[in-house]
Biopython code that builds the backbone (N, CA, C, O; Angstrom):
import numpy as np
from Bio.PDB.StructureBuilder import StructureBuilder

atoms = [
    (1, "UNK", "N", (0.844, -1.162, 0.000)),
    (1, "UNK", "CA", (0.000, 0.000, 0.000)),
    (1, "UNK", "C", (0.896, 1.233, 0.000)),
    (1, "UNK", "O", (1.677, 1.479, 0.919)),
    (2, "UNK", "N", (0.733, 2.024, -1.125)),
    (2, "UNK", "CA", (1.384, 3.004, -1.057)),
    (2, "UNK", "C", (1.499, 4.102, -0.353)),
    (2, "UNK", "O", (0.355, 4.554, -0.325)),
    (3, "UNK", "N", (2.237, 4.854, 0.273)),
    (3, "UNK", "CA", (1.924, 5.929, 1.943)),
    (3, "UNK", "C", (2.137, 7.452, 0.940)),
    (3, "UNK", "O", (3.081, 7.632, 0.170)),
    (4, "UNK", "N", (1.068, 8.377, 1.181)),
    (4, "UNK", "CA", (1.115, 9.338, 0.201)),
    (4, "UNK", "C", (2.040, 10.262, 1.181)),
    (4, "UNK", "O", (2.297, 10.250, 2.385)),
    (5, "UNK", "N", (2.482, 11.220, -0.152)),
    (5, "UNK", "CA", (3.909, 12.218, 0.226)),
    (5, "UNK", "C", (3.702, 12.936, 1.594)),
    (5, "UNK", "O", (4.653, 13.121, 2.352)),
    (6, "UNK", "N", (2.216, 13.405, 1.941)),
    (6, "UNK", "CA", (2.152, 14.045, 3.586)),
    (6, "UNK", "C", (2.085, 13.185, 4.326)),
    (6, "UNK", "O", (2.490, 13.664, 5.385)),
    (7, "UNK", "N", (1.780, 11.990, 4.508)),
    (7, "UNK", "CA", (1.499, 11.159, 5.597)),
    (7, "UNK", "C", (3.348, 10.534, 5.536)),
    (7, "UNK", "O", (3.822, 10.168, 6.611)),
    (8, "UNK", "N", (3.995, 10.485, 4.619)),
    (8, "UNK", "CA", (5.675, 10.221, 4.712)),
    (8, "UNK", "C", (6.347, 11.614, 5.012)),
    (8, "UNK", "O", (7.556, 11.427, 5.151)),
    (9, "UNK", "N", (6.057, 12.765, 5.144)),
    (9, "UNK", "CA", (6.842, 13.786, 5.306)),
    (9, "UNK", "C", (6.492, 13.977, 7.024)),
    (9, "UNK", "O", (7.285, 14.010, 7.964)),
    (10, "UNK", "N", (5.179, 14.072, 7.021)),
    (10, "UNK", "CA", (4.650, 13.988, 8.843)),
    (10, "UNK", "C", (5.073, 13.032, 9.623)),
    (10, "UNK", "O", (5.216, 13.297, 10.816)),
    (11, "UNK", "N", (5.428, 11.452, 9.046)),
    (11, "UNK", "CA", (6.478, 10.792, 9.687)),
    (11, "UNK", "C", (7.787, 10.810, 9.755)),
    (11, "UNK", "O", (8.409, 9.980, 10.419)),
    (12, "UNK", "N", (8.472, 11.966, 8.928)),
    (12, "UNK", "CA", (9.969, 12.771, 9.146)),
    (12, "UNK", "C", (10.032, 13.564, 9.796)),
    (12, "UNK", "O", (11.145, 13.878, 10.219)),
    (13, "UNK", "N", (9.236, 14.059, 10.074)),
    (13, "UNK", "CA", (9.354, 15.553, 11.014)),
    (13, "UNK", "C", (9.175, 14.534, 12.813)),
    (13, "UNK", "O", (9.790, 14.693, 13.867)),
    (14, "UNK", "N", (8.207, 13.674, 12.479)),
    (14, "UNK", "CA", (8.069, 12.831, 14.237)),
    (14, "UNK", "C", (9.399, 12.377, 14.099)),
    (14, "UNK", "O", (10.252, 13.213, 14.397)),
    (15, "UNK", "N", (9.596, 11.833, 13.915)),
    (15, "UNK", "CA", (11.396, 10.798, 13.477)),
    (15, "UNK", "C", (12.223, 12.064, 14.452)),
    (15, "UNK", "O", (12.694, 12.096, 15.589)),
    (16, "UNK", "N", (12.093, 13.057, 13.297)),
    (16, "UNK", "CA", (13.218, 14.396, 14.032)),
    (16, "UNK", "C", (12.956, 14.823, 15.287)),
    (16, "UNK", "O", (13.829, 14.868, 16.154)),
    (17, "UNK", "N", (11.531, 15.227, 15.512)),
    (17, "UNK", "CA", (11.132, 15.344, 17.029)),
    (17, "UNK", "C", (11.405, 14.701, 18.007)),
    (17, "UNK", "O", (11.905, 15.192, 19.019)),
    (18, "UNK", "N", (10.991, 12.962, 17.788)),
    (18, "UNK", "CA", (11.795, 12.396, 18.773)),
    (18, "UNK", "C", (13.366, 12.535, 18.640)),
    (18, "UNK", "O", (13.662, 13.247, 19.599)),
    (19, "UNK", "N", (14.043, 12.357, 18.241)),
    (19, "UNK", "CA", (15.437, 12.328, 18.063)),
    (19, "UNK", "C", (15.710, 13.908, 18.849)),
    (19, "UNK", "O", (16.556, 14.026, 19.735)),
    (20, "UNK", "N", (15.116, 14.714, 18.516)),
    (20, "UNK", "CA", (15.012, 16.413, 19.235)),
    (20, "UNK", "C", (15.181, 16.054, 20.902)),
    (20, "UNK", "O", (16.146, 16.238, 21.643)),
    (21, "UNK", "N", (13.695, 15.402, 21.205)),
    (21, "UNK", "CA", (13.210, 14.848, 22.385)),
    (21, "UNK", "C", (14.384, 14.373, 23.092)),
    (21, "UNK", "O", (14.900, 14.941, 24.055)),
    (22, "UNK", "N", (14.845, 13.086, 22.446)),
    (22, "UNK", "CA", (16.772, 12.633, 22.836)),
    (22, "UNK", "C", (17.351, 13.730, 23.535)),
    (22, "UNK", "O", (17.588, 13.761, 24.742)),
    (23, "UNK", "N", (17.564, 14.631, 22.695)),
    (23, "UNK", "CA", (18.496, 15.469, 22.960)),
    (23, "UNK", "C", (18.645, 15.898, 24.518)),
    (23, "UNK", "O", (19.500, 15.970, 25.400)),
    (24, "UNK", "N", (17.009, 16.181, 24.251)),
    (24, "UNK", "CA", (16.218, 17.542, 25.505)),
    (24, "UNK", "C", (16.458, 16.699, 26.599)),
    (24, "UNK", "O", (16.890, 17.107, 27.677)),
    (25, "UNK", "N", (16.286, 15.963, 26.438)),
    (25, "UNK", "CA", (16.307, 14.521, 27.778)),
    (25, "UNK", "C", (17.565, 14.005, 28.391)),
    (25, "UNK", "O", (17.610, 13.558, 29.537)),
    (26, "UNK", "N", (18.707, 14.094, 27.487)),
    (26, "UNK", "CA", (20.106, 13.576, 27.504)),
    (26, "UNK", "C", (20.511, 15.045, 28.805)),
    (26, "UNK", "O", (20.495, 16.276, 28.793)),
    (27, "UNK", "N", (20.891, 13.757, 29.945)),
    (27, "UNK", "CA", (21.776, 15.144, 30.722)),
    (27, "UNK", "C", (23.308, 15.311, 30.327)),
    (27, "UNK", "O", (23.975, 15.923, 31.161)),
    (28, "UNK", "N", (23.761, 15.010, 29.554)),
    (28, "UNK", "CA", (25.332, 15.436, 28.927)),
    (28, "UNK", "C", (24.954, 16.494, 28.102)),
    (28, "UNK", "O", (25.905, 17.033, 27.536)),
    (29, "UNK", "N", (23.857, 16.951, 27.865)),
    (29, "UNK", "CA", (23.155, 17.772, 26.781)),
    (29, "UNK", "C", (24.116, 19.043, 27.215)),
    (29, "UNK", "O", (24.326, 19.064, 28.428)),
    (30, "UNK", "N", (24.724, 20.076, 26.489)),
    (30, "UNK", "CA", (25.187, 21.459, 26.764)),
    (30, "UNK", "C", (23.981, 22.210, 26.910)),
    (30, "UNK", "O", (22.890, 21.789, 26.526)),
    (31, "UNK", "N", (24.208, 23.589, 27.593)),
    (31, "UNK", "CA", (23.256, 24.518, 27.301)),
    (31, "UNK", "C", (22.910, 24.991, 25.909)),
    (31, "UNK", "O", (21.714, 25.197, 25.704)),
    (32, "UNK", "N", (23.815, 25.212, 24.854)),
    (32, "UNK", "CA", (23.505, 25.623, 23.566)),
    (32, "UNK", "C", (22.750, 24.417, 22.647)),
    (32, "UNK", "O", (22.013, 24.509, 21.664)),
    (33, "UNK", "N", (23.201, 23.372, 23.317)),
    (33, "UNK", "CA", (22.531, 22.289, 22.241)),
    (33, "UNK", "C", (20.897, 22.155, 23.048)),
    (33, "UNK", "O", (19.963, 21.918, 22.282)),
    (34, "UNK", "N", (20.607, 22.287, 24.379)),
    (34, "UNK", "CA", (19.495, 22.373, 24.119)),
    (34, "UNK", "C", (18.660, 23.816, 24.120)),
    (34, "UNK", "O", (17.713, 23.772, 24.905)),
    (35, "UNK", "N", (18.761, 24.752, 23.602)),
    (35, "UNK", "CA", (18.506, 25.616, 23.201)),
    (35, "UNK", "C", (17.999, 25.706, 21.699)),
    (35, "UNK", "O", (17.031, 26.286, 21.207)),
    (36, "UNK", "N", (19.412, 24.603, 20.928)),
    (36, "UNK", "CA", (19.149, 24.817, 19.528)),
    (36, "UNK", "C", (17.709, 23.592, 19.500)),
    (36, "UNK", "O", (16.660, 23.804, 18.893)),
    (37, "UNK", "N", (18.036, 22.255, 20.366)),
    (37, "UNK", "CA", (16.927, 21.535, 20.230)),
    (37, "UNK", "C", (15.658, 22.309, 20.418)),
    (37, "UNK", "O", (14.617, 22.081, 19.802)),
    (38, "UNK", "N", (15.810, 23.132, 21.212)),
    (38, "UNK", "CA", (13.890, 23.569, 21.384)),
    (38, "UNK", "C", (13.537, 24.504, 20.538)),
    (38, "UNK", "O", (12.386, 24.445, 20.108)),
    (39, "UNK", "N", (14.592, 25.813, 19.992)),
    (39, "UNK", "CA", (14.044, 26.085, 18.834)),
    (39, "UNK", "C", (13.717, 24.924, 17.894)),
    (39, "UNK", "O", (12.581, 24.903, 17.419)),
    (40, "UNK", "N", (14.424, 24.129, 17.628)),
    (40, "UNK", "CA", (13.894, 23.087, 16.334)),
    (40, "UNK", "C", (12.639, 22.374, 16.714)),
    (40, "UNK", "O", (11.825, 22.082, 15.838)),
    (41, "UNK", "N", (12.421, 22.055, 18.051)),
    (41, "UNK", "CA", (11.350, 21.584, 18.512)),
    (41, "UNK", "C", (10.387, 22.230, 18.315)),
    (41, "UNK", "O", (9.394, 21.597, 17.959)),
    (42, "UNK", "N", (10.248, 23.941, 18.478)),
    (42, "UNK", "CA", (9.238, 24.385, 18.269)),
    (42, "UNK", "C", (8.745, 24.995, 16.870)),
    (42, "UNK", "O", (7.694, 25.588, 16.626)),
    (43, "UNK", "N", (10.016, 24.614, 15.867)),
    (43, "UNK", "CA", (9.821, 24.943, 14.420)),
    (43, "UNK", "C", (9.346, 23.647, 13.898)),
    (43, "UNK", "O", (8.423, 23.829, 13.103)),
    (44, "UNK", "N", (9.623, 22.502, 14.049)),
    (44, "UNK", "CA", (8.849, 21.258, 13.612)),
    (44, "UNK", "C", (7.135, 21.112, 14.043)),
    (44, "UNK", "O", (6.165, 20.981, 13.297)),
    (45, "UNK", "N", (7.213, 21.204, 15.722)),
    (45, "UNK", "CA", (5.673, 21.377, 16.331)),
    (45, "UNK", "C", (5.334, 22.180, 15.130)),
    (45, "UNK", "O", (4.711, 21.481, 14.331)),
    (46, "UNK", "N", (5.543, 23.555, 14.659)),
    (46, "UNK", "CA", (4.413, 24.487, 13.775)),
    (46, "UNK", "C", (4.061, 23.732, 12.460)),
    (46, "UNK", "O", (2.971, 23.527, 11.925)),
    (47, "UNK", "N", (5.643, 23.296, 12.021)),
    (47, "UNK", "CA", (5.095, 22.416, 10.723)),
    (47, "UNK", "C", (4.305, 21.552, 10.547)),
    (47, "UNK", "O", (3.618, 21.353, 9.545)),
    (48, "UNK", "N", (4.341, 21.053, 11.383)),
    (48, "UNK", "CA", (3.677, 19.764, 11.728)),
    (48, "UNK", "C", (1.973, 20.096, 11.653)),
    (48, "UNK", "O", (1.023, 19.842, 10.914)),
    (49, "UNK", "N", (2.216, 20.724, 12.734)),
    (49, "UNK", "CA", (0.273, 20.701, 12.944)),
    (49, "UNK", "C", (0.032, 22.120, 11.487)),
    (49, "UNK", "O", (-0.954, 22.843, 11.629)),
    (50, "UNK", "N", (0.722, 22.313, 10.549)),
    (50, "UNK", "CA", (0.264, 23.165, 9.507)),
    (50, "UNK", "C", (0.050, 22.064, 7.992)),
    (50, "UNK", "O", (-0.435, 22.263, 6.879)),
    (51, "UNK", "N", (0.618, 21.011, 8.586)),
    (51, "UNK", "CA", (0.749, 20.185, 7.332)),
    (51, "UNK", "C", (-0.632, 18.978, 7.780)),
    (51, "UNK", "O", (-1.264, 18.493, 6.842)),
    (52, "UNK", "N", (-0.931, 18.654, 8.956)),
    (52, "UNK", "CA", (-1.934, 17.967, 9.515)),
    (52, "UNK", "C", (-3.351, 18.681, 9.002)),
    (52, "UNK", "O", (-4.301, 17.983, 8.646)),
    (53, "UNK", "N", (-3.386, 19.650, 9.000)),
    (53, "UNK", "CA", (-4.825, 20.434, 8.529)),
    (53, "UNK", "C", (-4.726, 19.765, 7.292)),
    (53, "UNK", "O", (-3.799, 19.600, 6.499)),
    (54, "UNK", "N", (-6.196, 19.338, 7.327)),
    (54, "UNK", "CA", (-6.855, 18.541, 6.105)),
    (54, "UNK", "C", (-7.381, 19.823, 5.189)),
    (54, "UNK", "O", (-7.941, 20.811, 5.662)),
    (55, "UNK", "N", (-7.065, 19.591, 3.661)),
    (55, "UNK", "CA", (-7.362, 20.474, 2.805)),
    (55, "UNK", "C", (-8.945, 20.476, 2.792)),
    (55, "UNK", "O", (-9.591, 21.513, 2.946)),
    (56, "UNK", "N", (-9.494, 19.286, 2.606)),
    (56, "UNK", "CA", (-10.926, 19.022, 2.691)),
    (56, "UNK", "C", (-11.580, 19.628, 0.982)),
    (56, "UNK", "O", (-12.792, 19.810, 0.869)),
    (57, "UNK", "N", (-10.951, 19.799, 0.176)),
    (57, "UNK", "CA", (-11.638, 19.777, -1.311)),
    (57, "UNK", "C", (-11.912, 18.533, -1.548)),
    (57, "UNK", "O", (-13.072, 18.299, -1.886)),
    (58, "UNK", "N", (-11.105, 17.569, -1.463)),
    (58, "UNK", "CA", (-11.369, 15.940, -2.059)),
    (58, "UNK", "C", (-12.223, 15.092, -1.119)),
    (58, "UNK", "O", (-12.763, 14.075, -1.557)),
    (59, "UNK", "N", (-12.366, 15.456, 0.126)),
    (59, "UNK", "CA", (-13.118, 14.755, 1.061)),
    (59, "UNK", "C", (-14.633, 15.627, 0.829)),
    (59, "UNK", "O", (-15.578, 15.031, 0.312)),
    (60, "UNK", "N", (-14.721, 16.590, 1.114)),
    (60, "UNK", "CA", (-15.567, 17.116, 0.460)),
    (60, "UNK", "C", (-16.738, 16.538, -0.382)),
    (60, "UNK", "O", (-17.946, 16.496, -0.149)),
    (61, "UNK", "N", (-16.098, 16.166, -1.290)),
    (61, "UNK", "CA", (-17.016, 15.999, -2.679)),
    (61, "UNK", "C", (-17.172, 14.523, -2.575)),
    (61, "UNK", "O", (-18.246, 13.959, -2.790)),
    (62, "UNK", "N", (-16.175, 13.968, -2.270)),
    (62, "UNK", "CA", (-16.257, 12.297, -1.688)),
    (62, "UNK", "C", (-17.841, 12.473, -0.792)),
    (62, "UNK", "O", (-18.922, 12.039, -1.188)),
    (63, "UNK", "N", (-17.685, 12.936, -0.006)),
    (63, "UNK", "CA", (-19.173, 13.197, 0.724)),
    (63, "UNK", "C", (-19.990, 12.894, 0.613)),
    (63, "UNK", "O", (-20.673, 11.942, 0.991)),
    (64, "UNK", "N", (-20.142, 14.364, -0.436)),
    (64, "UNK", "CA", (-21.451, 14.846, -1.193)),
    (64, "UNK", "C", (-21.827, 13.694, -2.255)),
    (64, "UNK", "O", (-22.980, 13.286, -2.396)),
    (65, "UNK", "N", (-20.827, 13.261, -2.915)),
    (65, "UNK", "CA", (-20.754, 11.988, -3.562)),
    (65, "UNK", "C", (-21.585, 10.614, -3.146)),
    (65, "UNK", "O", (-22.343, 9.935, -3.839)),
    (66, "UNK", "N", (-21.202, 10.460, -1.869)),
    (66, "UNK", "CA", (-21.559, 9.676, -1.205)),
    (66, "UNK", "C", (-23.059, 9.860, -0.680)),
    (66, "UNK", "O", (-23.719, 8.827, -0.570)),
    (67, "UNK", "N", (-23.579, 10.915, -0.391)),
    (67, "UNK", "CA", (-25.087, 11.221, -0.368)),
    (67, "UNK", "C", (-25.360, 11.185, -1.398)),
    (67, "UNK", "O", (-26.549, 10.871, -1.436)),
    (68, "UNK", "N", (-24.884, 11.354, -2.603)),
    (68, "UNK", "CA", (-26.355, 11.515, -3.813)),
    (68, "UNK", "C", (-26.684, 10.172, -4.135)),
    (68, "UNK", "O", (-27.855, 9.878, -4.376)),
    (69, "UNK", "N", (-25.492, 9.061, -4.174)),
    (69, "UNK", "CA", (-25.123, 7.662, -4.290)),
    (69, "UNK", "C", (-26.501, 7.476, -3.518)),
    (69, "UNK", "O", (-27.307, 6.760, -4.113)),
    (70, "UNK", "N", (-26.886, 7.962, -2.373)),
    (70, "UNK", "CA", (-27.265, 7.349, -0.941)),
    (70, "UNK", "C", (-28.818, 7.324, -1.588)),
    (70, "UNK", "O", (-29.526, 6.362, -1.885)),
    (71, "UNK", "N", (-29.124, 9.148, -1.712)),
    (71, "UNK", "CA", (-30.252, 9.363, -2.134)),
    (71, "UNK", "C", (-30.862, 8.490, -3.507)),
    (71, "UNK", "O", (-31.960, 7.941, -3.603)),
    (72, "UNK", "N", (-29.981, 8.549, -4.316)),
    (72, "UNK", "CA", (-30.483, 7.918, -5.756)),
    (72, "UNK", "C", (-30.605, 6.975, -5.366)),
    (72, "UNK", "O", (-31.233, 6.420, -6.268)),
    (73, "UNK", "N", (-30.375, 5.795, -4.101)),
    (73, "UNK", "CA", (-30.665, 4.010, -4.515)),
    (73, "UNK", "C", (-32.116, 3.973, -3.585)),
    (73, "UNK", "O", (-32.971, 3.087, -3.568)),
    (74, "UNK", "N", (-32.070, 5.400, -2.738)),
    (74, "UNK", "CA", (-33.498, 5.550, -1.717)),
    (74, "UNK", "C", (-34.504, 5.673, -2.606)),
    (74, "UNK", "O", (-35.523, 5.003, -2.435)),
    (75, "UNK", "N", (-34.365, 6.710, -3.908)),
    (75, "UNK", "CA", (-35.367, 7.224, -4.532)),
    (75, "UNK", "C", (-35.907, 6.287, -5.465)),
    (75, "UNK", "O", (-37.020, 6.572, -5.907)),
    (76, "UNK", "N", (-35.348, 5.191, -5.881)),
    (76, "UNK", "CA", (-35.630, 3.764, -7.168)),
    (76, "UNK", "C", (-37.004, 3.164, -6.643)),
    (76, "UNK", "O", (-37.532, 3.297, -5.539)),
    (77, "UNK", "N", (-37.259, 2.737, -7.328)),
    (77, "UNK", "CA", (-38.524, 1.626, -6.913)),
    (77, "UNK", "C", (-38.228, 0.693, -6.056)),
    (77, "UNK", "O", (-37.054, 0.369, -6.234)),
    (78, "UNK", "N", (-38.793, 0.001, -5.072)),
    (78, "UNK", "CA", (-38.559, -1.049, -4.721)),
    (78, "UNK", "C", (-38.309, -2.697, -5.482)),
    (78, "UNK", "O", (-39.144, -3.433, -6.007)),
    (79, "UNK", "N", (-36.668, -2.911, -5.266)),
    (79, "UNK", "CA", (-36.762, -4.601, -6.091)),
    (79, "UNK", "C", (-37.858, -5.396, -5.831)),
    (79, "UNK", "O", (-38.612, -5.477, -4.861)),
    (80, "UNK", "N", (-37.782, -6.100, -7.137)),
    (80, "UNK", "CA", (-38.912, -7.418, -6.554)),
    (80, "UNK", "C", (-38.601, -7.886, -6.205)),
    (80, "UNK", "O", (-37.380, -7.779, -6.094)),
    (81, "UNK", "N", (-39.439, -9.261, -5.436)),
    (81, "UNK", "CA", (-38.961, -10.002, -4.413)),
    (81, "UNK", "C", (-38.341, -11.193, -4.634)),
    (81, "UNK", "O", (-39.137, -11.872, -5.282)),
    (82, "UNK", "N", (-37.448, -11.740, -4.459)),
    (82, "UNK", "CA", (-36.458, -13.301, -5.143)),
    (82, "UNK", "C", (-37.026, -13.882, -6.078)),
    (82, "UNK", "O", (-36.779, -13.962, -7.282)),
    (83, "UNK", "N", (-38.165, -14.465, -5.144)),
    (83, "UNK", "CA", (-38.680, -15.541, -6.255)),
    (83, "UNK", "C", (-40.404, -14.935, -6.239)),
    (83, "UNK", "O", (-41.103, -14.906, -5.226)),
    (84, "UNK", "N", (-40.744, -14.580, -7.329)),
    (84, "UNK", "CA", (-42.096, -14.360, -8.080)),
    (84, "UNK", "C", (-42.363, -15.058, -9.037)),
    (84, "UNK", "O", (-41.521, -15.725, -9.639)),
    (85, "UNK", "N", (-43.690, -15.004, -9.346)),
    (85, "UNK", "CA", (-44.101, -16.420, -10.714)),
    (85, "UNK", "C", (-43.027, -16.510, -11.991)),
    (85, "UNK", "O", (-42.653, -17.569, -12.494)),
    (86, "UNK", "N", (-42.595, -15.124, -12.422)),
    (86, "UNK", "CA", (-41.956, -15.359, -13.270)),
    (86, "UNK", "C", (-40.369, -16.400, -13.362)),
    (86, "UNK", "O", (-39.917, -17.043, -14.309)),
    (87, "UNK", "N", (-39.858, -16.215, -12.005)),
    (87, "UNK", "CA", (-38.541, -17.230, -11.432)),
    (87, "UNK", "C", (-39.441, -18.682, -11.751)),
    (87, "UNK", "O", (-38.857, -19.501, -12.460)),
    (88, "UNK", "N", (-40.471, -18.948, -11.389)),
    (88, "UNK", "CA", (-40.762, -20.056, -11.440)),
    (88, "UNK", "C", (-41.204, -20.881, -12.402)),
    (88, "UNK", "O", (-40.927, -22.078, -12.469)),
    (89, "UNK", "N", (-42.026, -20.155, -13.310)),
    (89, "UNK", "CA", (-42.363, -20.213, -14.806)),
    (89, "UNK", "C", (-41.206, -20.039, -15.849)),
    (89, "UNK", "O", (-41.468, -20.267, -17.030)),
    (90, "UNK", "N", (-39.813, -19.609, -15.450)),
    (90, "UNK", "CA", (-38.731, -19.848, -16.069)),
    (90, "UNK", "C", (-37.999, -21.177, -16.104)),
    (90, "UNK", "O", (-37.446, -21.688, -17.078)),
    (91, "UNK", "N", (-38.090, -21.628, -14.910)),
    (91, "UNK", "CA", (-37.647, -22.830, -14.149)),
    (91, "UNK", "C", (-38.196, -23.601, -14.429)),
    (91, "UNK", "O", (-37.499, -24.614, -14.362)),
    (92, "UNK", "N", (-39.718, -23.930, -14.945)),
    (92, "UNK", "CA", (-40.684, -24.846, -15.076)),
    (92, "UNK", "C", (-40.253, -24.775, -16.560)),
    (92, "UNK", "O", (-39.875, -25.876, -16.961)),
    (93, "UNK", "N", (-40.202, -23.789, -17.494)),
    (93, "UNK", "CA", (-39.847, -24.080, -19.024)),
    (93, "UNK", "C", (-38.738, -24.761, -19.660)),
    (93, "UNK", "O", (-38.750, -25.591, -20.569)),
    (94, "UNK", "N", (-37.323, -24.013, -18.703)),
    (94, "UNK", "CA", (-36.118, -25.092, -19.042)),
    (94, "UNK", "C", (-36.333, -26.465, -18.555)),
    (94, "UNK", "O", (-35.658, -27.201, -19.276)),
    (95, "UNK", "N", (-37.004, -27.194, -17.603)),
    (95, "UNK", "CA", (-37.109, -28.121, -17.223)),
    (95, "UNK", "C", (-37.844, -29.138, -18.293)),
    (95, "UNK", "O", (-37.382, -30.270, -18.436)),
    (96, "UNK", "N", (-39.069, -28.683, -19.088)),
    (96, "UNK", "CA", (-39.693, -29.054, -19.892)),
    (96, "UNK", "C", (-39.154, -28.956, -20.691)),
    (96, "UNK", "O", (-39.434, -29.861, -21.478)),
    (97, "UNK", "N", (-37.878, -27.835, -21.330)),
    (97, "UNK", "CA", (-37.450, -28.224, -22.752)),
    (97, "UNK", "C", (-36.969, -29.183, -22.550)),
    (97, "UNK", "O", (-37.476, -30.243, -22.917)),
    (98, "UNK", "N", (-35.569, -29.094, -21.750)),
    (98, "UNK", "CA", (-34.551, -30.564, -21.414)),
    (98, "UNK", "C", (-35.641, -31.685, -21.390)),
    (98, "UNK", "O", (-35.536, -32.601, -22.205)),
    (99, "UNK", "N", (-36.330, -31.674, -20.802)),
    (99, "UNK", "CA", (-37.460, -33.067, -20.400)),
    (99, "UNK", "C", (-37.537, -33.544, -22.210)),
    (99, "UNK", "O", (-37.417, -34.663, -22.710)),
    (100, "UNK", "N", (-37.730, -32.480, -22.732)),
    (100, "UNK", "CA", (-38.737, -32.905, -24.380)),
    (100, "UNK", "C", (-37.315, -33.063, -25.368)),
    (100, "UNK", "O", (-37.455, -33.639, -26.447)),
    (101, "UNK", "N", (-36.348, -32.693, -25.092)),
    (101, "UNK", "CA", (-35.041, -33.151, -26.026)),
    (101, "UNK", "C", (-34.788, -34.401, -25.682)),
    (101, "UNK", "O", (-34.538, -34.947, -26.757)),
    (102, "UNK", "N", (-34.689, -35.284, -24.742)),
    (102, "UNK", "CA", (-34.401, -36.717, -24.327)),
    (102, "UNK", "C", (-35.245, -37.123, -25.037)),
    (102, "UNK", "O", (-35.468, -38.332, -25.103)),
]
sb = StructureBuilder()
sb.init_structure("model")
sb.init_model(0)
sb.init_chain("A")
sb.init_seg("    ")
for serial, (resi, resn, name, xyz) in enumerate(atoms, 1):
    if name == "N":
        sb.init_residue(resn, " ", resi, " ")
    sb.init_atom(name, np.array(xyz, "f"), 0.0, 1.0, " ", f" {name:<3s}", serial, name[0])
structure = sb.get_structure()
């Protein structure tokens, strides 16, 4: 199954975050390195939740799609029911041809 380009780029930026996270957590950490980690921490957090917002044009219409689908099979006539005379009077004729070819 193929993983589309935002759902693989939003799992690079977590990858980096945790690895960020490492950092922040590591007590050998210097003061400048975690400094630079939390700016990066807090420049990934923005990307992140800016790339998570759903565009919603294609879901959208998928939707709406999906209701008219809904409405049009509500609005049809009702099927008939399995078996009516005609199932049976079909069934009764092939039986009689085969019967009359022997």
């Amino acid at each position: 199954m193929p993983i589309s380009e935002k759902a693989m780029f939003a799992e690079v930026i977590h990858r980096k975050l945790r690895a960020i996270t490492a950092v922040l957590l590591d007590p050998a950490a210097t003061k400048h390195e975690r400094t630079n980690a939390e700016a990066l921490k807090i420049r990934l957090e923005k990307r992140l939740r800016q790339e998570a917002t759903p565009e919603g044009t294609w879901m959208d219409t998928m939707f709406w799609l999906g209701r008219a689908v809904r409405e049009i099979k509500q609005s049809t006539s009702p099927s008939s029911p399995k078996s009516d005379w005609t199932d049976h009077a079909f069934r009764l004729g092939r039986t009689l041809r085969r019967g009359l070819k022997k």
